[in-house]
C-alpha positions in Angstrom: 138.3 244.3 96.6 140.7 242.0 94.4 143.8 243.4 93.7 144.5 244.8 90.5 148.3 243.5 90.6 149.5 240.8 92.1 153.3 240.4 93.5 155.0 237.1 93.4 157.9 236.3 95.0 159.6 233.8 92.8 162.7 233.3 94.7 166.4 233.9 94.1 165.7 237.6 93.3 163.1 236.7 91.2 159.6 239.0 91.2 156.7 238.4 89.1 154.3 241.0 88.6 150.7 239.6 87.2 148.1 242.6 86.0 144.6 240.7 87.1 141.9 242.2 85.8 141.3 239.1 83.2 137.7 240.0 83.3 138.3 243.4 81.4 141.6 242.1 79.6 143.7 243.5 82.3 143.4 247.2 80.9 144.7 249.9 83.2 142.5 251.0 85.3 143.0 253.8 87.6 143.1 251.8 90.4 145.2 249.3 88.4 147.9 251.8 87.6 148.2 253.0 91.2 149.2 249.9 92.5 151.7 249.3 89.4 153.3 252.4 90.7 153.4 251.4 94.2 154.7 247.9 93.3 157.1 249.3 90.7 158.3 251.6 93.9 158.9 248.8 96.2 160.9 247.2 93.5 163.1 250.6 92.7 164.6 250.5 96.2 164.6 246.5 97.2 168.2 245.1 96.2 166.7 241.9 97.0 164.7 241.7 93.6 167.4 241.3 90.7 164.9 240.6 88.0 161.2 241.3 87.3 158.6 239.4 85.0 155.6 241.0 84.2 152.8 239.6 82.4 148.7 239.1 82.4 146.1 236.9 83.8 144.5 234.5 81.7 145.2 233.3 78.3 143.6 236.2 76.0 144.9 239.5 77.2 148.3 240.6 78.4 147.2 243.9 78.6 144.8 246.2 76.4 146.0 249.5 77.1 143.7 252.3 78.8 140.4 251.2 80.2 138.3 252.7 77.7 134.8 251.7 79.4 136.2 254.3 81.9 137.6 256.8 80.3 134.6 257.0 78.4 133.2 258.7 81.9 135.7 261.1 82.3 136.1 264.8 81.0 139.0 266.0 79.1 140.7 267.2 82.1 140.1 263.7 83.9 141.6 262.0 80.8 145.7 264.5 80.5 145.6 263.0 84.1 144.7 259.8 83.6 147.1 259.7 80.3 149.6 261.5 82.7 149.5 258.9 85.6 149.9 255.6 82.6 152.8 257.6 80.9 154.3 258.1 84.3 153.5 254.1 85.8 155.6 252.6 82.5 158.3 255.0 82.6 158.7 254.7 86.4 159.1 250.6 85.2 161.4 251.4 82.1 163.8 253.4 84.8 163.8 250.7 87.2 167.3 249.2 87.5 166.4 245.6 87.7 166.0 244.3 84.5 162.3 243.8 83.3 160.8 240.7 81.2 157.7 240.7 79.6 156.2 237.7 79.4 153.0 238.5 76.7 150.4 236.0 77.2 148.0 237.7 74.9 146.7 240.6 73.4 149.0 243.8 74.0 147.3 246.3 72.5 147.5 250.5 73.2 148.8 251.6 76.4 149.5 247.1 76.8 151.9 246.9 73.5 153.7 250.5 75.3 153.8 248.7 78.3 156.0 245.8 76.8 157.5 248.3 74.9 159.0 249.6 78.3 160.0 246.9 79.3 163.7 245.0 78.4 163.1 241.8 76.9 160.0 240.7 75.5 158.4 236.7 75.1 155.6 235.7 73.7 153.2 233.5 73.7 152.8 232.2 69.9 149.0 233.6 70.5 150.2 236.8 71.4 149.7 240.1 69.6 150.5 243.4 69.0 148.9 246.8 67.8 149.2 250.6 68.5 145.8 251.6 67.4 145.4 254.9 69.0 145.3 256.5 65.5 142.2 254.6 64.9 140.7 256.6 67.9 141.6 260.4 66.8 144.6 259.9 69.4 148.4 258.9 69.4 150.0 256.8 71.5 150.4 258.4 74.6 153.1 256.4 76.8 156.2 255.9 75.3 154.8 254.5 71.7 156.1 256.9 69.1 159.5 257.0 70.6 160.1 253.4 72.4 159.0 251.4 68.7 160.9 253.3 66.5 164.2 253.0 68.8 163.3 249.1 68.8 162.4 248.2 65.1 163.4 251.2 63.1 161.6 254.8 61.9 160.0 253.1 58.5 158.1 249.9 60.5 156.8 252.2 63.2 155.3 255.0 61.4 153.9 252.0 59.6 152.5 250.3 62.4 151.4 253.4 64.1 150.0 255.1 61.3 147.7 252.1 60.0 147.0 250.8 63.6 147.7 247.4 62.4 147.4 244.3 64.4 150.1 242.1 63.9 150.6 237.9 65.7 153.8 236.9 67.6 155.9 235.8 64.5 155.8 239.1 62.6 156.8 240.4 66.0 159.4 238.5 66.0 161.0 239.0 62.7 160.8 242.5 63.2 162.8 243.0 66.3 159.6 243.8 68.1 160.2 240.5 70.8 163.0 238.5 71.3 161.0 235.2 71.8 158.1 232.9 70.8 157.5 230.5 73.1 154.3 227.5 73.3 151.5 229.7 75.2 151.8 226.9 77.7 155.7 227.3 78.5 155.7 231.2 77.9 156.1 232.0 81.8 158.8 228.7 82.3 161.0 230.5 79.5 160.9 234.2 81.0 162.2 232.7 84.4 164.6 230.5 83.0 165.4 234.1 81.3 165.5 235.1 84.2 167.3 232.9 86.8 170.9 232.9 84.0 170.3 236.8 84.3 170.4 236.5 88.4 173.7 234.4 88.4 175.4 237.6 86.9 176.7 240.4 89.3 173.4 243.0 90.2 175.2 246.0 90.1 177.2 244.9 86.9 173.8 244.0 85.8 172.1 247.3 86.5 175.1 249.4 85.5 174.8 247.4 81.8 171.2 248.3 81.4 172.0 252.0 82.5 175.1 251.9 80.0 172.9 250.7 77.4 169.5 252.9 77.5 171.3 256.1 78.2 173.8 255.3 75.5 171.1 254.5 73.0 170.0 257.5 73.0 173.4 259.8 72.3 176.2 259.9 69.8 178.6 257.2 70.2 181.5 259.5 71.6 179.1 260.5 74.7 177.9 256.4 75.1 181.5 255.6 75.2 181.9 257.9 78.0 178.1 256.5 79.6 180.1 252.9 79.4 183.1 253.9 80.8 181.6 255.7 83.9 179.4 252.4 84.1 182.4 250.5 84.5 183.9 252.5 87.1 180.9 251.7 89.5 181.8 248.5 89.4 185.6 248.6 89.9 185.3 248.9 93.5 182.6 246.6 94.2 182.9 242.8 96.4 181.2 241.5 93.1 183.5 242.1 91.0 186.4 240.9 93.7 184.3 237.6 93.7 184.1 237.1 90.4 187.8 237.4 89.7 187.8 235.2 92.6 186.0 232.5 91.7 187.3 232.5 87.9 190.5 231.6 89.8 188.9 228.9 92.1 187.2 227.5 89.0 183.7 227.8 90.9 180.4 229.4 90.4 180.3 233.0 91.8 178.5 234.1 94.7 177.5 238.1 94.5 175.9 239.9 97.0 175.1 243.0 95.5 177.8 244.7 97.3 
């Protein structure tokens, strides 16, 4: 049986992730999100991997969200535990400490558009979209939707986007705050890993410690994110990064962290 996920090692702490299932618009599959949470395992512990890229196989379809061609076989206790194992794959991803690139080659629709959601930085191809259209199927969106998008582009243009289940193309994205980049489909993946080789240079645990400092500190009064930052910081004090960095700033020459 083809595997629902592929792993790629890129090099340099470089990992891309690929959902393949083109022939079904990579939606997730049971099978599919089993092996996203094994992969997204691997990664959690692996101080190796300093950076992931996600994205899709083929040009249509980054991801469409639940595999509704299944689901539509299951009973109602069959779907809380299906919905319960895709909420559970994308926020084992968003907890991950590596940083996490999406690079949307397509569609990234339902569960797909929560997926990229999850993740930290989002490019696009210019033939990418985006919709939330689980309104238009009695449901809400189930993995991280209705609080992810409204942390990202503001209360007013999620309940919008959520309550119409609108599709919208990679330049409204864009303009609202919804992905960082729009790229030619054809150098989409080039421009997440050149994203993602300036983000290895930098320190890993500095890196990891920023991307702690700055979810958790999203999400409180500035007072308590303050005190997230500072105890961020004071992970790093001790660390043979940080000596080498003040190290090589002296030597005028490019760092070399370990991780340590």
């Amino acid at each position: 049986m083809e595997k629902a996920v592929l792993v790629s090692n890129i090099g340099n702490g470089m990992v891309l992730i690929t959902l393949n299932r083109p022939e079904a618009a990579n939606a997730l599959s049971v099978q599919l999100l089993e092996q996203l949470r094994d992969v997204a395992a691997t990664c959690k512990f692996d101080r190796a991997i300093r950076c992931i890229v996600i994205t899709g196989a083929g040009e249509k379809a980054f991801c469409a969200g639940a595999d509704l061609k299944e689901r539509a076989g299951m009973d109602a206790n069959q779907v809380r535990r299906t919905v319960s194992l895709i909420r559970a794959c994308i926020n084992d991803l968003a907890a991950l400490p590596q940083p996490i690139i999406a690079a949307v080659n397509g569609a990234a629709i339902g569960g797909g558009a929560e997926l990229a959601l999850a993740c930290d930085i989002r490019i696009a191809s210019a033939t990418a979209t985006f919709a939330l259209t689980e309104t238009s199927l009695g449901i809400i969106p189930g993995a991280g939707g209705t609080q992810r998008l409204p942390r990202l582009i503001g209360k007013g243009r999620a309940k919008e986007l959520i309550f119409t289940a609108r599709k919208i193309d990679a330049k409204e994205a864009k303009d609202i705050g919804l992905i960082e980049v729009v790229t030619p489909p054809e150098f989409l993946l080039d421009k997440a890993l050149e994203i993602a080789g300036q983000i290895v240079r930098n320190a890993p645990i500095a890196v990891a410690q920023a991307k702690f400092a700055i979810d958790k500190g999203c999400e409180v009064d500035l007072s308590t994110g303050l005190a997230i930052e500072k105890n961020a910081y004071e992970v790093t004090i001790p660390t043979m990064d940080r000596s080498e960095g003040l190290q090589a700033f002296k030597d005028k020459r490019p760092p070399k962290f370990n991780g340590e």
